[in-house]
C-alpha positions as a LaTeX table, in Angstrom:
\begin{tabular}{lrrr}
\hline
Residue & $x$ (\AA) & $y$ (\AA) & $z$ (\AA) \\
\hline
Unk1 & $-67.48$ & 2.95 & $-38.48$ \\
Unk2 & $-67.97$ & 3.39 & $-42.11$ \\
Unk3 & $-65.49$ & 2.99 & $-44.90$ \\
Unk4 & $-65.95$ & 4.53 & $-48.29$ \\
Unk5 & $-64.15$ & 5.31 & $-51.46$ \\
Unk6 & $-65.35$ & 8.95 & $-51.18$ \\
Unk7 & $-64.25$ & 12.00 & $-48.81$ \\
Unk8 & $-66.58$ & 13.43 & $-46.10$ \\
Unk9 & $-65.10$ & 17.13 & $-45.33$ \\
Unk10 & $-67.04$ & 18.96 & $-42.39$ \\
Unk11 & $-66.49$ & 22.88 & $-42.00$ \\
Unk12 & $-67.57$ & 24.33 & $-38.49$ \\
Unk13 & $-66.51$ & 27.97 & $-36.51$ \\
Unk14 & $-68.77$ & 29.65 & $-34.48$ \\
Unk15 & $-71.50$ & 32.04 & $-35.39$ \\
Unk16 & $-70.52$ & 34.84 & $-37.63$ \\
Unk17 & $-66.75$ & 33.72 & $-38.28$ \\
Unk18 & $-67.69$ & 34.09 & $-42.03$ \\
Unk19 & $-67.81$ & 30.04 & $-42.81$ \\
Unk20 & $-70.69$ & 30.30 & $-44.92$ \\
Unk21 & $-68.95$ & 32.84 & $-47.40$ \\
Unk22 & $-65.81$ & 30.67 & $-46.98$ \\
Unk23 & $-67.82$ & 27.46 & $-48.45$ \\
Unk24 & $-69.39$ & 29.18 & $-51.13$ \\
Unk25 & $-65.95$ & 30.45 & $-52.31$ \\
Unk26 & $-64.97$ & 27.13 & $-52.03$ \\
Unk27 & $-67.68$ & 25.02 & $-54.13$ \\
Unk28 & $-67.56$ & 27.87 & $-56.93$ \\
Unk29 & $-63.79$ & 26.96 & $-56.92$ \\
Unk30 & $-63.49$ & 23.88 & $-56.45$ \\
Unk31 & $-66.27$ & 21.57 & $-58.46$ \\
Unk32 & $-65.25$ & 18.42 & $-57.14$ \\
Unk33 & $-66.78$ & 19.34 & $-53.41$ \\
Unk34 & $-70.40$ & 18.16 & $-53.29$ \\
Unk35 & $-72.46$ & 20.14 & $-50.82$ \\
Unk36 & $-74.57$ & 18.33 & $-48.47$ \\
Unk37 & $-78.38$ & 19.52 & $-48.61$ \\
Unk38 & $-79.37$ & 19.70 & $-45.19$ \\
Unk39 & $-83.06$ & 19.33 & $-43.38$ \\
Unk40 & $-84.79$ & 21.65 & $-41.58$ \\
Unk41 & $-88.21$ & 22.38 & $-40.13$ \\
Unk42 & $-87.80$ & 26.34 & $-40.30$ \\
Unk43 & $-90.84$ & 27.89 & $-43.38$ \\
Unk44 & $-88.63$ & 28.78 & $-46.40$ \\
Unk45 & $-86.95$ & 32.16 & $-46.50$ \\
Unk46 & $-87.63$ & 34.18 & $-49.89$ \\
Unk47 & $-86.04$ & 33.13 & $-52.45$ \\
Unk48 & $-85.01$ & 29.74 & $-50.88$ \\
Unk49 & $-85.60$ & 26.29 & $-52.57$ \\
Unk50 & $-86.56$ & 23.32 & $-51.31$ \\
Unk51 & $-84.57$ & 20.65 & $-51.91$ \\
Unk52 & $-81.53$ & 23.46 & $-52.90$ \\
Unk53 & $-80.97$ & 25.72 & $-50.16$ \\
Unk54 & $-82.58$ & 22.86 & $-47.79$ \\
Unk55 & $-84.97$ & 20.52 & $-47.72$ \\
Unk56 & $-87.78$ & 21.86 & $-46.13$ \\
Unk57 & $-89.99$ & 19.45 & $-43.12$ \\
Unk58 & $-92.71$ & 19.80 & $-41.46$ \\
Unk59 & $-91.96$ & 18.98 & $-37.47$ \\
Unk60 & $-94.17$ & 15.75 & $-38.17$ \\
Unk61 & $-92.18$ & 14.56 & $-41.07$ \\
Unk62 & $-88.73$ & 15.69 & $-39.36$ \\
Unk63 & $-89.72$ & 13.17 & $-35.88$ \\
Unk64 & $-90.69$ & 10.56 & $-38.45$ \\
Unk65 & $-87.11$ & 10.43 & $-39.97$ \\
Unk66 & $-85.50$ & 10.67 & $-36.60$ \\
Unk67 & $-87.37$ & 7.77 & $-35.47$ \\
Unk68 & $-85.96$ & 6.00 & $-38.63$ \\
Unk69 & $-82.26$ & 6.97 & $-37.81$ \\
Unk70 & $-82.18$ & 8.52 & $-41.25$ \\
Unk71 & $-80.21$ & 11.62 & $-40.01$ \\
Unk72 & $-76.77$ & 11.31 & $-39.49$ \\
Unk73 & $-76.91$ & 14.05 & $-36.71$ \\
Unk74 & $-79.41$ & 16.57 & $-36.12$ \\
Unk75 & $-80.80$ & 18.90 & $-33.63$ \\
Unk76 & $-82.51$ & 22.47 & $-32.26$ \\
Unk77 & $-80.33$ & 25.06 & $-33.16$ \\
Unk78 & $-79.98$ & 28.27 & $-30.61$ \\
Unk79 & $-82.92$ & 27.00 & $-28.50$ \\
Unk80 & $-85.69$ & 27.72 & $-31.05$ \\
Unk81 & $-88.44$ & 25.44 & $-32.09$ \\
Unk82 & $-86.70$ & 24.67 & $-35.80$ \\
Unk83 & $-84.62$ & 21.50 & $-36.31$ \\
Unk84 & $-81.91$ & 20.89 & $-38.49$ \\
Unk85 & $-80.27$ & 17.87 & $-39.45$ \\
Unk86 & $-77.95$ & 15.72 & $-42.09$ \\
Unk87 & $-79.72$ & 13.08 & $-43.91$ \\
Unk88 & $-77.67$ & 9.69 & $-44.40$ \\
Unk89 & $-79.09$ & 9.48 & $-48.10$ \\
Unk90 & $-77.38$ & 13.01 & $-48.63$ \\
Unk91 & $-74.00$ & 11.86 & $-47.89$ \\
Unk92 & $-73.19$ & 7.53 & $-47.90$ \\
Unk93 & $-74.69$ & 7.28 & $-51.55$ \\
Unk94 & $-72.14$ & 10.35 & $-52.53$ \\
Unk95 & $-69.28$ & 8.90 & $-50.36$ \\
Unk96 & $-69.85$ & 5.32 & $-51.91$ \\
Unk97 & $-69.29$ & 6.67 & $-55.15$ \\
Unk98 & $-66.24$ & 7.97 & $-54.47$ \\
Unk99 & $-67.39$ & 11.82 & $-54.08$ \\
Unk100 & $-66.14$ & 14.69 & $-52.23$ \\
Unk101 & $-68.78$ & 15.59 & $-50.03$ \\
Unk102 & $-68.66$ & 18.89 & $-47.62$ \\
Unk103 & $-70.91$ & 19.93 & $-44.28$ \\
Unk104 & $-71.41$ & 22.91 & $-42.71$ \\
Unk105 & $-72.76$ & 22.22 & $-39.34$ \\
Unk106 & $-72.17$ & 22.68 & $-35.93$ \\
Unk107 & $-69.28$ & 21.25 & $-33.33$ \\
Unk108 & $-72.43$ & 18.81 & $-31.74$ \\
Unk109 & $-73.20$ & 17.46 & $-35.41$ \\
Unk110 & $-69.47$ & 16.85 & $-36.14$ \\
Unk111 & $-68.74$ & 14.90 & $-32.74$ \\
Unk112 & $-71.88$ & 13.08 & $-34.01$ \\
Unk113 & $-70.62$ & 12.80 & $-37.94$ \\
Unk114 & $-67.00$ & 11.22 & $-36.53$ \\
Unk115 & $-69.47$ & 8.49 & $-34.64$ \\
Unk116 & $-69.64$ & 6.49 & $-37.88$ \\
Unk117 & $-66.99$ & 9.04 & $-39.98$ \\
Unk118 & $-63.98$ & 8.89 & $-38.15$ \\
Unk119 & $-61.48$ & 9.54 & $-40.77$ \\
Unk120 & $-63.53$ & 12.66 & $-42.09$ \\
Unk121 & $-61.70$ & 15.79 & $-42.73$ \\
Unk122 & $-62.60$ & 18.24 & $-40.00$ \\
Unk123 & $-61.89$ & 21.20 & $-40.21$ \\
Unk124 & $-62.70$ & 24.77 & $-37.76$ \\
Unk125 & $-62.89$ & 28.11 & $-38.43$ \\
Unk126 & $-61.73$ & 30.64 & $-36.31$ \\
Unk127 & $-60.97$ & 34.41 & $-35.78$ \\
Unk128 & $-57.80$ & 35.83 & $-34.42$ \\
Unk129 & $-59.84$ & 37.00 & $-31.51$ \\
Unk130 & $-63.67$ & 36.62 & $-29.91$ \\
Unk131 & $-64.40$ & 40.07 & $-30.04$ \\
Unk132 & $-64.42$ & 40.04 & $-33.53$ \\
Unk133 & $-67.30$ & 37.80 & $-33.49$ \\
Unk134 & $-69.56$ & 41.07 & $-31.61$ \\
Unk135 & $-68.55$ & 43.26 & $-34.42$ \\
Unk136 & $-69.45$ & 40.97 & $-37.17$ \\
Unk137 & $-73.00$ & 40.10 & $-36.01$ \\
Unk138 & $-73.36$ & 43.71 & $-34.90$ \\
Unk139 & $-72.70$ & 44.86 & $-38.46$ \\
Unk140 & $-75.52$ & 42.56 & $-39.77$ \\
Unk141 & $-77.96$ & 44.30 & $-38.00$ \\
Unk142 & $-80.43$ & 41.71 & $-38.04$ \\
Unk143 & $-80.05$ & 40.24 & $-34.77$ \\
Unk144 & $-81.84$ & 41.07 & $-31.59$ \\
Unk145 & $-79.90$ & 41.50 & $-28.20$ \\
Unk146 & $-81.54$ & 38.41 & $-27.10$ \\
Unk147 & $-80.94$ & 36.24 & $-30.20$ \\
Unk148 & $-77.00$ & 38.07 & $-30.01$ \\
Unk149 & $-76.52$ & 37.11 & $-26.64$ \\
Unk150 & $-77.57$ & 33.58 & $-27.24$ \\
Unk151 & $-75.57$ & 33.21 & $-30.26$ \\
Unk152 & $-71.96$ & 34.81 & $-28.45$ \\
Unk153 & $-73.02$ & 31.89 & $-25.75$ \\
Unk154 & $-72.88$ & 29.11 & $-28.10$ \\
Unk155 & $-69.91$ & 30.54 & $-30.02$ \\
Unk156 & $-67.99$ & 30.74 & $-26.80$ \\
Unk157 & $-68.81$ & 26.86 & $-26.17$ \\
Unk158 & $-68.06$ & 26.09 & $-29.90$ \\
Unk159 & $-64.25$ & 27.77 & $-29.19$ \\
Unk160 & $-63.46$ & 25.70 & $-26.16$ \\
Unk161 & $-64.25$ & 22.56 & $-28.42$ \\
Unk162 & $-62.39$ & 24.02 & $-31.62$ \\
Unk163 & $-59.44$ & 20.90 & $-30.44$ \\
Unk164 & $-62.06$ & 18.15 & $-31.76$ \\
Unk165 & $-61.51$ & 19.06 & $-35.19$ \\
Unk166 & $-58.23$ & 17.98 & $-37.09$ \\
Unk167 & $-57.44$ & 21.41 & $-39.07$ \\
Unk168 & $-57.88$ & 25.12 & $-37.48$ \\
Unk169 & $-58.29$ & 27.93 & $-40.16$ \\
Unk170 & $-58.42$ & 31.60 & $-38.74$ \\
Unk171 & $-60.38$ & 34.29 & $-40.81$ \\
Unk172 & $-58.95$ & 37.11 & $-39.51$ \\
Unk173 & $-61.36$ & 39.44 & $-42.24$ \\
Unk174 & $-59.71$ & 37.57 & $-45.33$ \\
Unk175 & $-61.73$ & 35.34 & $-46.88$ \\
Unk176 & $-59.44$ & 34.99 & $-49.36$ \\
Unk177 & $-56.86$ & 33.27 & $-47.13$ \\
Unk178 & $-59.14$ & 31.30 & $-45.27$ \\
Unk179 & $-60.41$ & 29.77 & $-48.71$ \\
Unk180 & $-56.93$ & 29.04 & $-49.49$ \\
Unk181 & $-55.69$ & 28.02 & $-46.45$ \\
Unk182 & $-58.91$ & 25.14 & $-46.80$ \\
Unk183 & $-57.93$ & 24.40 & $-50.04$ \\
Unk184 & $-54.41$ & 23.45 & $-49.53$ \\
Unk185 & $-55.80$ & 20.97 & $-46.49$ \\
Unk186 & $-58.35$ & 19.33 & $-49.01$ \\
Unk187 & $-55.45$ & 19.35 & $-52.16$ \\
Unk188 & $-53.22$ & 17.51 & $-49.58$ \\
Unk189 & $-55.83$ & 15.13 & $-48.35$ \\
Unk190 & $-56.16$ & 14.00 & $-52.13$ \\
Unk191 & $-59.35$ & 16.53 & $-53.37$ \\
Unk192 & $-58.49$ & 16.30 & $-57.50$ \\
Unk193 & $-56.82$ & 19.65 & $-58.38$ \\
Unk194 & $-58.25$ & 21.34 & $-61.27$ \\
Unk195 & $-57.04$ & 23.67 & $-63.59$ \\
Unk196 & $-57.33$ & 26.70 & $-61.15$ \\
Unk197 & $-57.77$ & 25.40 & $-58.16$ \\
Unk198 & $-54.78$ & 23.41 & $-56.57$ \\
Unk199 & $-52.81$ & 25.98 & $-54.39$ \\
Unk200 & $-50.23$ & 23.87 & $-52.88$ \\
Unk201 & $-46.53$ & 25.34 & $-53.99$ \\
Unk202 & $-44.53$ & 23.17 & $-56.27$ \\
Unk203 & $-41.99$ & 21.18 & $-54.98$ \\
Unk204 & $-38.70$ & 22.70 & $-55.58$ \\
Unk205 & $-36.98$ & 20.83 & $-58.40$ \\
Unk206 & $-33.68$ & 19.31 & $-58.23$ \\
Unk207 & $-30.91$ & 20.98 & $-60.68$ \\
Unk208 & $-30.41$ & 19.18 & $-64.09$ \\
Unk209 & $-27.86$ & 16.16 & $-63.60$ \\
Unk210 & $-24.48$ & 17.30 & $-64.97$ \\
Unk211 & $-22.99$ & 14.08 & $-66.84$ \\
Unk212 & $-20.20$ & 12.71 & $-64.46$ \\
Unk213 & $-16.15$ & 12.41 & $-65.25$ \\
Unk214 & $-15.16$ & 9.14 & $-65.94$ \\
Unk215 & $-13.53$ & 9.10 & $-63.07$ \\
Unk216 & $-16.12$ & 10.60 & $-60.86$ \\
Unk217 & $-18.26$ & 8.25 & $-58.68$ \\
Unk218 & $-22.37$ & 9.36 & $-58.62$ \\
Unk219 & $-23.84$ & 8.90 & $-55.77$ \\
Unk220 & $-27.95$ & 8.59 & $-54.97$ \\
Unk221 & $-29.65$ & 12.12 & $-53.06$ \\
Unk222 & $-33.00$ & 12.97 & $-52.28$ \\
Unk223 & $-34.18$ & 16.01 & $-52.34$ \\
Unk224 & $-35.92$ & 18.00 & $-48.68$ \\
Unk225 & $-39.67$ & 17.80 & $-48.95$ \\
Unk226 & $-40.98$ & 21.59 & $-49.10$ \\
\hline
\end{tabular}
């Protein structure tokens, strides 16, 4: 179990539920979230830099840091030959200094992240209804019916595990929402509001104190928590 002055925030929902948009909203809103770099042993993509968009391995180099325990979870993801993985020096050095430090991975990596995170903010999202997943990897049109198929399968596991996770967030086609939705969890967990960003509502303010009659007695109230 690890303790740390920092936050560890992990974002999961099945395969095109829109999380990726939903964290990229979120880190150009909210500059306190530090984004976890993550490892993988897939060739770069155009326009995709190492050590920014991931850090790039070869499968040699990837089984070398396994060996050395220096991922925090990792593994094959949809059955292909690429790995992917969290590196501990991506996250504890961040957490120790009192960061804010997000994930986007999968339900596997986060059962494996709350091994030695416990107390990290978990958080799944969700749409209103699985078919919606269909239409939203349909509409990419970059998936083949195998690769489709495969990717529904692990969605529909991902679902059935959605109760590991501490906070639900359904994107039912507004991102908007979703991002705010996330962003009153992390203001409320203790994420430093800045000058846009905090979306919690006010608390309601009590009514200016009216100065008593001599005669009248005051008496202490509290105000309902909104």
């Amino acid at each position: 179990m690890a303790s740390c002055p920092g936050k560890l925030v992990v974002i999961s929902g099945p395969s095109g539920v829109g999380k990726s948009t939903i964290l990229r909203r979120l880190l150009a809103e909210l500059p306190h979230l530090v984004p976890s770099v993550s490892a993988t042993t897939r060739p770069p993509r155009a326009g995709e830099r190492d050590g920014v968009d991931y850090h790039f391995l070869t499968a040699e180099a990837f089984a070398v840091r396994r060996q050395r325990n220096e991922f925090l979870e990792c593994c094959q993801v949809y059955g292909r030959q690429y790995w992917y993985g969290t590196l501990v020096d991506e996250v504890a050095p961040r957490l120790a200094s009192g960061g804010w430090v997000v994930l986007e991975i999968d339900v596997e990596g986060t059962l494996s992240i709350l091994e030695r995170y416990p107390e990290a903010i978990t958080i799944f999202v969700e749409p209103s209804h699985p078919d919606q997943l269909l239409e939203r990897l349909q509409g990419r049109g970059t998936e083949t019916p195998e690769a489709m198929a495969r990717r529904l399968e692990v969605a529909r596991r991902e679902l059935l595990q959605s109760h590991h996770y501490r906070h639900r967030v359904v994107n039912d086609d507004n991102v908007a929402a979703a991002v705010n939705a996330i962003e009153r969890i992390l203001f409320d967990a203790g994420l430093p509001p800045t000058a846009t960003g905090d979306r919690r509502q006010p608390p309601l303010q009590p009514p200016a104190a009216q100065p008593a009659s001599p005669t009248e007695a005051r008496t202490p109230t509290s105000g309902a928590q909104t």
